[in-house]
One Martini backbone bead per residue (centre of mass of N, CA, C, O) as a GRO file, in nm:
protein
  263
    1UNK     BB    1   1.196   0.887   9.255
    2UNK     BB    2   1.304   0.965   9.002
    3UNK     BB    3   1.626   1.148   8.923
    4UNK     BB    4   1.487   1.302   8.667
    5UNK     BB    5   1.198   1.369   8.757
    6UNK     BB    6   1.289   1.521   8.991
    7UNK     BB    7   1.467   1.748   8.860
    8UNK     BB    8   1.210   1.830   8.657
    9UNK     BB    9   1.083   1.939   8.924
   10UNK     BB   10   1.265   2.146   8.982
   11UNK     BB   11   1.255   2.309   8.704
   12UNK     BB   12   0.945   2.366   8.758
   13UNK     BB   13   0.968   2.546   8.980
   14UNK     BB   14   1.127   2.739   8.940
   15UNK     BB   15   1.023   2.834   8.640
   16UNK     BB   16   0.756   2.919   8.843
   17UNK     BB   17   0.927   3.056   9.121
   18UNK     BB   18   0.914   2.774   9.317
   19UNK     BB   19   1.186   2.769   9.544
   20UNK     BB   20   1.090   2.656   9.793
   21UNK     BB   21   1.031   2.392   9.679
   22UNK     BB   22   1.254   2.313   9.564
   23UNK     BB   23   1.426   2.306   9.839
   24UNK     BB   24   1.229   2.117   9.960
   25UNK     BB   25   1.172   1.831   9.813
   26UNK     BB   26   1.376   1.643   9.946
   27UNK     BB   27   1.263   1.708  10.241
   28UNK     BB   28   0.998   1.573  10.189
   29UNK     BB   29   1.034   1.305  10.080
   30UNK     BB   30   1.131   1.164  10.290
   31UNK     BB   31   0.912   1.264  10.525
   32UNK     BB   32   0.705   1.082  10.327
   33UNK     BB   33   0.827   0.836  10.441
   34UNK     BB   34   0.838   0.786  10.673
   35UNK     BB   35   0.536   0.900  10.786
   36UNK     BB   36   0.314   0.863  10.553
   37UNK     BB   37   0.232   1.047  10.396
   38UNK     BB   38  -0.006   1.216  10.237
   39UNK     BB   39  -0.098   1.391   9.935
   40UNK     BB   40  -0.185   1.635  10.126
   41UNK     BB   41   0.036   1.676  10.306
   42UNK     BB   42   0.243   1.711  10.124
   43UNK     BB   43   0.154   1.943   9.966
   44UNK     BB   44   0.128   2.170  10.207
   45UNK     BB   45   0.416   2.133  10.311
   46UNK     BB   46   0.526   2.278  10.030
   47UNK     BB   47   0.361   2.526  10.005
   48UNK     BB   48   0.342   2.628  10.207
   49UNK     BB   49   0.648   2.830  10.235
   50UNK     BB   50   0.629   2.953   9.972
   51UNK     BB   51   0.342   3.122  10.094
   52UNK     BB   52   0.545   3.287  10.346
   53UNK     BB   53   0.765   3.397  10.157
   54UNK     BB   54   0.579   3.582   9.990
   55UNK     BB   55   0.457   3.743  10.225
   56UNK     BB   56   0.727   3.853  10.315
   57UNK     BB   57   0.822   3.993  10.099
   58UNK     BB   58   0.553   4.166  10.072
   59UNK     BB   59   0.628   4.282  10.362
   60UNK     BB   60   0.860   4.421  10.289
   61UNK     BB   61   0.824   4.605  10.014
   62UNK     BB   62   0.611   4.784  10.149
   63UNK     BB   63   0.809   4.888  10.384
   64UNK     BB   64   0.998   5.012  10.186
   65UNK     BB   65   0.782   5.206  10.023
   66UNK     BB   66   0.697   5.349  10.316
   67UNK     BB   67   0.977   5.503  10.429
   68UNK     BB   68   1.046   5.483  10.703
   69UNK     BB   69   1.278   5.594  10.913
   70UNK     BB   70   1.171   5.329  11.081
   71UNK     BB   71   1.171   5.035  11.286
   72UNK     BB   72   0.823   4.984  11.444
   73UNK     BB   73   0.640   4.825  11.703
   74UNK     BB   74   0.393   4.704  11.926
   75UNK     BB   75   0.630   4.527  12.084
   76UNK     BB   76   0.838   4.821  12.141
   77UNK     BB   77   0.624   4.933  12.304
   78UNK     BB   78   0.586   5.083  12.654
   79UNK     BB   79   0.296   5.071  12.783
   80UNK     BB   80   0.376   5.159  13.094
   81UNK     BB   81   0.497   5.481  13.080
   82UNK     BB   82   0.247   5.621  12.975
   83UNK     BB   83  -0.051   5.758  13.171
   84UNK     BB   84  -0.124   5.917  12.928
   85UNK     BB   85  -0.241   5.655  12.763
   86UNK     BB   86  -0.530   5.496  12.593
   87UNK     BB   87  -0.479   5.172  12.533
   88UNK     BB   88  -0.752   5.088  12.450
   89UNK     BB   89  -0.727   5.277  12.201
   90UNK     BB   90  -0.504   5.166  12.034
   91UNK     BB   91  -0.567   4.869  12.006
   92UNK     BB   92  -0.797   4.905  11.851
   93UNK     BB   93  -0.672   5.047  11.623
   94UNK     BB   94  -0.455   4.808  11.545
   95UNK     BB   95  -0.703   4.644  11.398
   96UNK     BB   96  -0.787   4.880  11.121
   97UNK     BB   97  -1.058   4.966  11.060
   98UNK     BB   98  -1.002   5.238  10.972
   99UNK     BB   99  -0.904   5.212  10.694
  100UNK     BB  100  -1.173   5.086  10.583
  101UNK     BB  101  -1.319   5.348  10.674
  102UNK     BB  102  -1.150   5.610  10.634
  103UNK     BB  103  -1.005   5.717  10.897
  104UNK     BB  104  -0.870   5.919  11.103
  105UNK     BB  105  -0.554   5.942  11.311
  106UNK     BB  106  -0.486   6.138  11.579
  107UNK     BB  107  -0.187   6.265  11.705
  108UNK     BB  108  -0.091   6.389  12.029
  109UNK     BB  109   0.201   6.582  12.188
  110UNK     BB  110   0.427   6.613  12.311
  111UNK     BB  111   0.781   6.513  12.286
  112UNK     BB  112   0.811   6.199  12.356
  113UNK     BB  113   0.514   6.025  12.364
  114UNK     BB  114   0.503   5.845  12.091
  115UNK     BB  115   0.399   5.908  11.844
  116UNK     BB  116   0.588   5.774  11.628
  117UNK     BB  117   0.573   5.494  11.696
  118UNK     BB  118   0.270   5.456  11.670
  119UNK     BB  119   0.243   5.492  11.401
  120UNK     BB  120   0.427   5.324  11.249
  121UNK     BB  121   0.318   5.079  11.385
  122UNK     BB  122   0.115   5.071  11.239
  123UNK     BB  123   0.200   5.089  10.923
  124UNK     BB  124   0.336   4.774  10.960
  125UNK     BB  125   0.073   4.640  11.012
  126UNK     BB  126  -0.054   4.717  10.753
  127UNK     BB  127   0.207   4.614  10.580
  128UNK     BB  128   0.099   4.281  10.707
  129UNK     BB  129  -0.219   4.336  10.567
  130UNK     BB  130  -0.184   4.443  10.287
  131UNK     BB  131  -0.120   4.726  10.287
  132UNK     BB  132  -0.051   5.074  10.119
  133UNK     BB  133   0.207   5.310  10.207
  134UNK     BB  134   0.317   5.640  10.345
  135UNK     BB  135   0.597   5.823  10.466
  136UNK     BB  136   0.570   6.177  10.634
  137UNK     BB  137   0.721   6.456  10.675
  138UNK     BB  138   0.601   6.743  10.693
  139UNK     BB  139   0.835   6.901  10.568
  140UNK     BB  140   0.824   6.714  10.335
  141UNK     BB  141   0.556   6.749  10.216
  142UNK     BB  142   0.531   7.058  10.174
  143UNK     BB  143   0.763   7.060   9.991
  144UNK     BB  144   0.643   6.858   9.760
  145UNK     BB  145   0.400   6.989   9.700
  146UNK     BB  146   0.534   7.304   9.643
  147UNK     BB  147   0.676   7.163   9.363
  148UNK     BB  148   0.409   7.123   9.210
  149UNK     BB  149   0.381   7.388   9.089
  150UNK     BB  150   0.607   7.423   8.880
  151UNK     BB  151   0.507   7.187   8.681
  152UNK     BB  152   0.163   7.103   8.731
  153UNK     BB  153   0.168   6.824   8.975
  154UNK     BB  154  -0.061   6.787   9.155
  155UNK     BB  155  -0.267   6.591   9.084
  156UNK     BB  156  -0.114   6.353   9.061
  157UNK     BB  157   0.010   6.369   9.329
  158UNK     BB  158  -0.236   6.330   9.516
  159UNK     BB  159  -0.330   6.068   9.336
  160UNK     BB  160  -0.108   5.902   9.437
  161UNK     BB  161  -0.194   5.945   9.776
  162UNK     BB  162  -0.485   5.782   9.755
  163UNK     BB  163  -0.372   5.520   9.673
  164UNK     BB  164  -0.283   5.510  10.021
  165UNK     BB  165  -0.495   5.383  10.255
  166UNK     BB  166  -0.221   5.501  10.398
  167UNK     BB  167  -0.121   5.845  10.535
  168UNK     BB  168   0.173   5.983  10.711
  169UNK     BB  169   0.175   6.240  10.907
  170UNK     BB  170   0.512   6.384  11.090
  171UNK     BB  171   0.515   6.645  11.238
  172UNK     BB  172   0.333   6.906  11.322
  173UNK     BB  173   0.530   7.213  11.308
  174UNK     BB  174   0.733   7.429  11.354
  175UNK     BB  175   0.782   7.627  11.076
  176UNK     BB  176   0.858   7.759  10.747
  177UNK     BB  177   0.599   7.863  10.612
  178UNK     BB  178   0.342   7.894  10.371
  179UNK     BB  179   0.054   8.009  10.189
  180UNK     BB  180   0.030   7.734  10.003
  181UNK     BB  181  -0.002   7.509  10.247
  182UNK     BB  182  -0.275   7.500  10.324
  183UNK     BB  183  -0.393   7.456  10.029
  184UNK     BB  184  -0.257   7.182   9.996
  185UNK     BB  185  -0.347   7.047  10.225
  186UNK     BB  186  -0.672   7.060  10.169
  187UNK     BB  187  -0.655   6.896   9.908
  188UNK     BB  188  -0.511   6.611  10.036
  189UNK     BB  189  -0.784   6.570  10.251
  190UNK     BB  190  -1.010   6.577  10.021
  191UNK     BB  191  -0.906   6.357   9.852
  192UNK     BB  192  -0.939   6.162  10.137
  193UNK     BB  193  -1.226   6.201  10.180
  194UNK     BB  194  -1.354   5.859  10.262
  195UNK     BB  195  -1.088   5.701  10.099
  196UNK     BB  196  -0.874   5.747  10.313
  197UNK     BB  197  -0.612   5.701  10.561
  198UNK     BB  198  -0.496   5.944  10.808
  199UNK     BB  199  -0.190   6.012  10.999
  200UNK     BB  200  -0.134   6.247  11.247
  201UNK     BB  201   0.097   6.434  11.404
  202UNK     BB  202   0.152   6.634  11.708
  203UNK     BB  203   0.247   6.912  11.926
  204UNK     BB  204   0.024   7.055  11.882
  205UNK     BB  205  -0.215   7.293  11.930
  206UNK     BB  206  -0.487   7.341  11.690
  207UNK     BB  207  -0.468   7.638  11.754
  208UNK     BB  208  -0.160   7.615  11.584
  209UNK     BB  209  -0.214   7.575  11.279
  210UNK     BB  210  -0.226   7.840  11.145
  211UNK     BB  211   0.031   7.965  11.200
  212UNK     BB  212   0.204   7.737  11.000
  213UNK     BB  213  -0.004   7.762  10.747
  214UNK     BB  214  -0.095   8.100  10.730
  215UNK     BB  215  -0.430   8.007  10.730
  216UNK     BB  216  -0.674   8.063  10.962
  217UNK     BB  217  -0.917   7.983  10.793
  218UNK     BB  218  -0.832   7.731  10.631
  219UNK     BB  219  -0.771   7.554  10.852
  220UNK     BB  220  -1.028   7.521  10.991
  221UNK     BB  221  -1.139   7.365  10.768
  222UNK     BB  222  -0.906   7.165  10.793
  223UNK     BB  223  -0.966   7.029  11.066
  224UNK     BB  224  -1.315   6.968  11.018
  225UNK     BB  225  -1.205   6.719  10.802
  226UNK     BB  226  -1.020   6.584  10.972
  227UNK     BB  227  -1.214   6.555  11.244
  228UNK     BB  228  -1.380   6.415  11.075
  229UNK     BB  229  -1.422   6.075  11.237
  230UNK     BB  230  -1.214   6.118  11.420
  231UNK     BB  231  -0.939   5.972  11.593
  232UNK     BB  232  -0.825   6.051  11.904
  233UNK     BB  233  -0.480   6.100  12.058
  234UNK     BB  234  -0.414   6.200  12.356
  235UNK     BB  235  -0.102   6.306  12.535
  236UNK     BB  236   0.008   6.589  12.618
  237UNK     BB  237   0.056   6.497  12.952
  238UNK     BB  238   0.294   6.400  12.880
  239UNK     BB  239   0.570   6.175  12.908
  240UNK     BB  240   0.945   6.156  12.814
  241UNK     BB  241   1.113   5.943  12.683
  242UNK     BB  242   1.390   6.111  12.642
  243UNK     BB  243   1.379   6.202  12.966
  244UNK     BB  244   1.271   5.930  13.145
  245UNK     BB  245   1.358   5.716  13.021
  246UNK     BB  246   1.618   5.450  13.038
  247UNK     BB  247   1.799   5.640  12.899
  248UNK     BB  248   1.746   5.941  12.996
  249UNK     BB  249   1.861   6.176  13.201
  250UNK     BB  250   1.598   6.086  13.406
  251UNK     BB  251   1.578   5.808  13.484
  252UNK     BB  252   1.546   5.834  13.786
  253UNK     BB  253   1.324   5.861  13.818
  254UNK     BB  254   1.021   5.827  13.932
  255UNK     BB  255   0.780   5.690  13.831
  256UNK     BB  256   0.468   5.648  13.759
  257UNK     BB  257   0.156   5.496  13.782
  258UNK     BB  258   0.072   5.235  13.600
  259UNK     BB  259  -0.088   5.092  13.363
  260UNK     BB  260  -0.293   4.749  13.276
  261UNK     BB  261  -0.280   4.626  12.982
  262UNK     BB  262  -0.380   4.454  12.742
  263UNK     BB  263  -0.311   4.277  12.442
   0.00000   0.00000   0.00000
């Protein structure tokens, strides 16, 4: 190919914002010409690069808008460590069917039993699936809708959450709540309820969500609601990896009897 119409065809490429086409440019032509590549292996080997990087920044964007405290991913979860934990139970749903379902995802158990990190994972593997998420920690989120009164945007900001086809609510704990947290978290339930999916971790047993909302009866309502459809992953009588895992101060302890789940 002549030299300025390769150089046109890469301004062309540019300005049409395909960077990796242009730079792979010169060394896909090399090796058509070595290999004798036809010409749709050649479009092939162009494109894929292109369409593989655009994938990626799309994925790394995604991560970085649902504001993750960390990323954890299903990679470096400990699988054989916590033997309260339904293995083949959290890989089914690994596989995302629930947010398609609009169903939600309750994680329970004592603090360090891995909810946090499952949740994430969780979280990380939907925004690589193409899902838009958000994450936020409980006393975070009650704190944002509870401003929200101030200005008369619930409505708005509720709206704004359920744009988010999975929504990720990490330690519901005790802390000093309002008594208009119970009716906020119900109005954020209810605008999800059957259009999009919710993850909730909690290290409280159910029956204790109600002292931190301020209000016992509207709470059963709100958990009732939650917990239609939901999938439940109870860990309560889990080990904690923060004092027994590998790092932990009890780390010598002698570990209890795994199972062996597939991947």
């Amino acid at each position: 190919m002549a030299s300025d119409k390769l150089e046109q065809l890469k301004g062309y490429f540019n300005e049409l914002k395909l960077n990796a086409v242009a730079q792979r440019l010169d060394e896909v032509l090399e090796r058509a010409d070595k290999e004798k590549l036809g010409r749709v292996e050649l479009l092939l080997e162009l494109v894929r690069d292109e369409a593989l990087r655009r994938h990626e920044r799309a994925v790394e964007l995604r991560v970085q808008a649902a504001k993750f405290p960390e990323t954890k991913t299903f990679d470096t979860f400990d699988w054989n460590f916590q033997p309260e934990l339904n293995v083949p139970q959290v890989k089914d749903l690994a596989e995302l069917r629930f947010i398609d379902e609009a169903r939600p995802v309750v994680l329970l158990g004592k603090p360090g039993t891995g909810k946090t990190h499952l949740a994430i994972s969780f979280g990380v593997r939907a925004c690589q699936s193409g899902y838009r998420v958000r994450f936020y920690k409980a006393k975070d989120l009650f704190r944002a809708l509870y401003a929200t009164l101030a200005d008369d945007t619930t409505e708005r900001f509720l709206a704004g959450l359920t744009r988010h086809p999975l929504l990720i609510i990490d330690e519901l704990a005790y802390f000093k709540g309002r008594p208009e947290h119970a009716y906020l978290f119900f109005d954020l339930l209810q605008a999800r309820s059957e259009k999009a999916s919710t993850i909730l971790t909690s290290n409280l047993r159910v029956s204790e969500w109600g002292d931190v909302l301020g209000d016992v009866k509207l709470t059963a309502a709100l958990v009732d609601r939650l917990m239609y459809r939901a999938h439940v992953v109870n860990i309560k009588n889990g080990r904690s990896y923060r004092t027994e895992g590998p790092e932990g101060p009890n780390a010598k302890t002698v570990r209890a009897p795994s199972r062996t789940a597939k991947r």
